[in-house]
C-alpha positions as CSV (number, residue, x, y, z in Angstrom):
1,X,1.4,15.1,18.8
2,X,-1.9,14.3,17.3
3,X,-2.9,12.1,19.6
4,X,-2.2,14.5,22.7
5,X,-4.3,17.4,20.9
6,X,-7.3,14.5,20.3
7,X,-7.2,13.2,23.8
8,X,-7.5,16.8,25.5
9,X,-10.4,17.7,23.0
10,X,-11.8,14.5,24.2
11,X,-11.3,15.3,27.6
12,X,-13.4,18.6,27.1
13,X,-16.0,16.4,25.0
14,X,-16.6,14.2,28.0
15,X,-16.9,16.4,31.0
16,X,-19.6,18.7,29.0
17,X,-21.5,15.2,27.9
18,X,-20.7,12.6,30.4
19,X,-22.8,10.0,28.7
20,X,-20.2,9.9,26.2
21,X,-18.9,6.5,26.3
22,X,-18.4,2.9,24.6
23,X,-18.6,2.9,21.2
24,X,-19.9,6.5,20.6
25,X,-16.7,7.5,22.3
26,X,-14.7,5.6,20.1
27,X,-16.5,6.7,17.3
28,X,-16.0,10.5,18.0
29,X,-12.1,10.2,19.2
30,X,-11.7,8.1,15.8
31,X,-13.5,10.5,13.5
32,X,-11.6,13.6,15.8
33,X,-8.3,11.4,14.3
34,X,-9.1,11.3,11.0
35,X,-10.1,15.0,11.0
36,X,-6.5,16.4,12.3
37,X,-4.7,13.7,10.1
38,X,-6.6,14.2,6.7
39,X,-6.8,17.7,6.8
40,X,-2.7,18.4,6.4
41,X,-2.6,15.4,3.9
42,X,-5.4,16.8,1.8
43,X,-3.4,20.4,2.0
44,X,-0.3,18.9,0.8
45,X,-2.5,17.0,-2.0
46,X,-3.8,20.2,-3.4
47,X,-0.4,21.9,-2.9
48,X,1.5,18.9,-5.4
49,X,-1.6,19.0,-8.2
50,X,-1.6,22.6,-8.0
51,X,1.9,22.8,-9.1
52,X,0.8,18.9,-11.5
53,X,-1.7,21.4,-13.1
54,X,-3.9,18.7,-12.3
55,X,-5.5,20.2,-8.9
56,X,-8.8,21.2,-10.6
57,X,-9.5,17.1,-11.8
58,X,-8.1,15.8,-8.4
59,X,-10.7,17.7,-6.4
60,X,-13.4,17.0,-8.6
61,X,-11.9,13.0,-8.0
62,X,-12.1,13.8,-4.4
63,X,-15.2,15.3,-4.1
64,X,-17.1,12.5,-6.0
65,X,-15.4,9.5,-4.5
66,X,-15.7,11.1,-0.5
67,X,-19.6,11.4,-1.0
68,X,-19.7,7.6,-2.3
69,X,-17.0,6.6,0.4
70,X,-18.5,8.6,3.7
71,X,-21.5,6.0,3.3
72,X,-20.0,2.9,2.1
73,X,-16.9,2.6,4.0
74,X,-13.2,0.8,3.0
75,X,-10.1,-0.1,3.8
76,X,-7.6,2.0,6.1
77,X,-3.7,2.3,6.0
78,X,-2.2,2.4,9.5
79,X,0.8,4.3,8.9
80,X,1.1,7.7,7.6
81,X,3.2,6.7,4.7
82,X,1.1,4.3,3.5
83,X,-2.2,6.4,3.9
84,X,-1.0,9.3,1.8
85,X,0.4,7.3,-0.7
86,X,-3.1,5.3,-1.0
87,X,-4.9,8.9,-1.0
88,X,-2.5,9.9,-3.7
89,X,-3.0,7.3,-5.9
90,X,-6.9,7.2,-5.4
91,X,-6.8,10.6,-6.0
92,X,-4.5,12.0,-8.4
93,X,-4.0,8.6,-10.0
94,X,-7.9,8.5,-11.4
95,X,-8.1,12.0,-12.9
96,X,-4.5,11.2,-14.9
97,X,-6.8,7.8,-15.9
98,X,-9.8,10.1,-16.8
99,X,-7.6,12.6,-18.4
100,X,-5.9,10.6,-21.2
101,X,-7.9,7.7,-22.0
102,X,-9.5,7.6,-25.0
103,X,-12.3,5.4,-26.3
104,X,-12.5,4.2,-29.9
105,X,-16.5,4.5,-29.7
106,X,-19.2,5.3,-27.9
107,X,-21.0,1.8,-27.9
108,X,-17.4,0.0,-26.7
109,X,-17.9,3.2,-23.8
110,X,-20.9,2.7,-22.9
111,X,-20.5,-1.7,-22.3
112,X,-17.5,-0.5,-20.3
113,X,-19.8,2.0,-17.9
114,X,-22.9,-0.7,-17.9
115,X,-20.1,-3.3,-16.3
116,X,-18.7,-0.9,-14.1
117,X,-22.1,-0.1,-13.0
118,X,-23.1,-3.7,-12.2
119,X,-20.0,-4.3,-10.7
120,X,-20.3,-1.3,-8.6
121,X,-24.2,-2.3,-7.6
122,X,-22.6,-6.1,-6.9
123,X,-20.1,-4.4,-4.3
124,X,-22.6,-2.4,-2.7
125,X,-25.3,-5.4,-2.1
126,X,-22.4,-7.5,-1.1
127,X,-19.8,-5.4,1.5
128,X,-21.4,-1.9,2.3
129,X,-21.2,-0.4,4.7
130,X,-17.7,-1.6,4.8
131,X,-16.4,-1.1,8.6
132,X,-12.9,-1.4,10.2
133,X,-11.9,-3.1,13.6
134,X,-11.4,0.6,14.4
135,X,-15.0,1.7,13.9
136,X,-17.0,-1.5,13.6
137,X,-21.0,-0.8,12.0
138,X,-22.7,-3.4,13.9
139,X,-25.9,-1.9,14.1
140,X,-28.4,-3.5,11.5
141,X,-30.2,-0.4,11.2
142,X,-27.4,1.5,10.4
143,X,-25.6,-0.5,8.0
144,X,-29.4,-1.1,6.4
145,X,-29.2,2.5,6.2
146,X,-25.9,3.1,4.9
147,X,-26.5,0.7,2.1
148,X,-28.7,2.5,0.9
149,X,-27.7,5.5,0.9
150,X,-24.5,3.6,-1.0
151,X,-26.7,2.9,-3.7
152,X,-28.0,6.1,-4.0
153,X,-24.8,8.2,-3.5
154,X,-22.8,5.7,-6.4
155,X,-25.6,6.2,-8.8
156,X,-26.0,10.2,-8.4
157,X,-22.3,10.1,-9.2
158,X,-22.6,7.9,-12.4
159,X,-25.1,9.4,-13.8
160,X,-23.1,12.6,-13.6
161,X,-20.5,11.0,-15.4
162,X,-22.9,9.7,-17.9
163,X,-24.6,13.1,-18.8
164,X,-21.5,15.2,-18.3
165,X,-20.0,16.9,-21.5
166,X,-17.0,17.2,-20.8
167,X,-14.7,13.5,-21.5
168,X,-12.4,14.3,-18.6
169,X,-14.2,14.9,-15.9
170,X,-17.4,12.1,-16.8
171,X,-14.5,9.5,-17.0
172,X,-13.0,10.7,-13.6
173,X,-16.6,10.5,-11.8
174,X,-17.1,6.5,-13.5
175,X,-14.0,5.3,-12.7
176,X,-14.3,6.9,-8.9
177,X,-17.3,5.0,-8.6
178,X,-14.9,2.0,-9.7
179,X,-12.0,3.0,-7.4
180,X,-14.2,3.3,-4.7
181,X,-16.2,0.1,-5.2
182,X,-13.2,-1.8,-4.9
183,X,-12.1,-0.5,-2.1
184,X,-14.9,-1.9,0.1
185,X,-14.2,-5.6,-1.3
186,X,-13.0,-8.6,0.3
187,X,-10.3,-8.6,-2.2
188,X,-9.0,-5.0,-1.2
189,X,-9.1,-6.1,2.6
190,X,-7.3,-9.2,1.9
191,X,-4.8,-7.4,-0.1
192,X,-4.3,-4.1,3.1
193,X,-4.5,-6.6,5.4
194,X,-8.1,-5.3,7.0
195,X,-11.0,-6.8,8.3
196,X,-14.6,-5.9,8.1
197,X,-15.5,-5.1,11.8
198,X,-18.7,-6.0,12.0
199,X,-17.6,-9.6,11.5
200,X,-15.0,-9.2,13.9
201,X,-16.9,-8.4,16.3
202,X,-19.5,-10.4,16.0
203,X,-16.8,-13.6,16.0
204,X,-16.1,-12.0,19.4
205,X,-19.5,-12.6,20.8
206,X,-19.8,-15.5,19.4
207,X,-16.9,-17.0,21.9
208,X,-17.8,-15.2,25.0
């Protein structure tokens, strides 16, 4: 059903701008995807930590890890199962993390945000813009690009979580940072069975 209603916006898309093709095709039918099959998911998210009483913590979770994610990628679910159980667990699972752990000190807090931090800088340099077969970065510019703003968008975050007050929500922003940073590893594509499409593709044109 989604898939009909994308294709027929598609349609529209391409007689109006007929130099919509390739990969910028692909790009907008993909993102057109995502758009009609996060929305009900991120409805139905709201609608079970609404009733968790935990639906003020989850957006916050949301909010901070999407404006890390948008620029530095990770790994996709294919089926719909699987993808809002991921999205629930990314989600919900890190503010119930933020909300009840409790450190002994401040100095034994502080080493554990300095090695989340390097590990988080470490990913970054490494894997981002992390791309999928789906929607492959293989533009140097671009990934060049969305490294950086990787870097920029994971540190604005942290810091957040570093000068914010309140325990909860600074421990929900640093360990988003963490969620999200593994999730553009090789270990978390290894693990979901995904494949960084820029190397893909490029294995491709390396056998024509």
């Amino acid at each position: 059903m989604i898939e009909k209603i994308v294709n027929k916006i598609m349609e529209k898309i391409i007689e109006k701008n007929p130099n919509v093709k390739g990969v910028k095709k692909d790009a907008i039918w993909f993102g057109l995807m995502m758009l009609f099959d996060e929305v009900p998911k991120f409805i139905l998210m709201c609608l079970i930590t609404y009733f968790l009483g935990i639906l003020r913590y989850t957006l916050i979770s949301f909010g901070s890890i999407f404006l890390y994610r948008a620029f530095s990628g990770g790994f996709h679910l294919r089926s719909q199962i699987g993808c809002f159980s991921m999205s629930m667990l990314l989600f919900v699972g890190n503010p119930i993390i933020g909300k009840y752990i409790i450190w002994p000190n401040e100095i034994f807090k502080y080493i554990i945000f300095v090695v989340i931090w390097i590990f988080n800088m470490v990913m970054i340099y490494k894997y981002a813009p992390a791309d999928t077969e789906d929607v492959p970065i293989v533009s140097k510019s671009q990934r060049n690009r969305q490294k950086i703003i990787s870097f920029v968008m994971m540190n604005l975050v942290f810091i957040a979580g570093i000068f914010i007050t309140d325990v909860t929500i600074s421990n929900i922003l640093i360990f988003g940072t963490l969620i999200q940073s593994f999730c553009i590893s090789r270990v978390a594509y290894k693990i979901f069975n995904n494949k960084y499409g820029h190397e893909v593709y490029k294995e491709e044109f390396a056998t024509v």
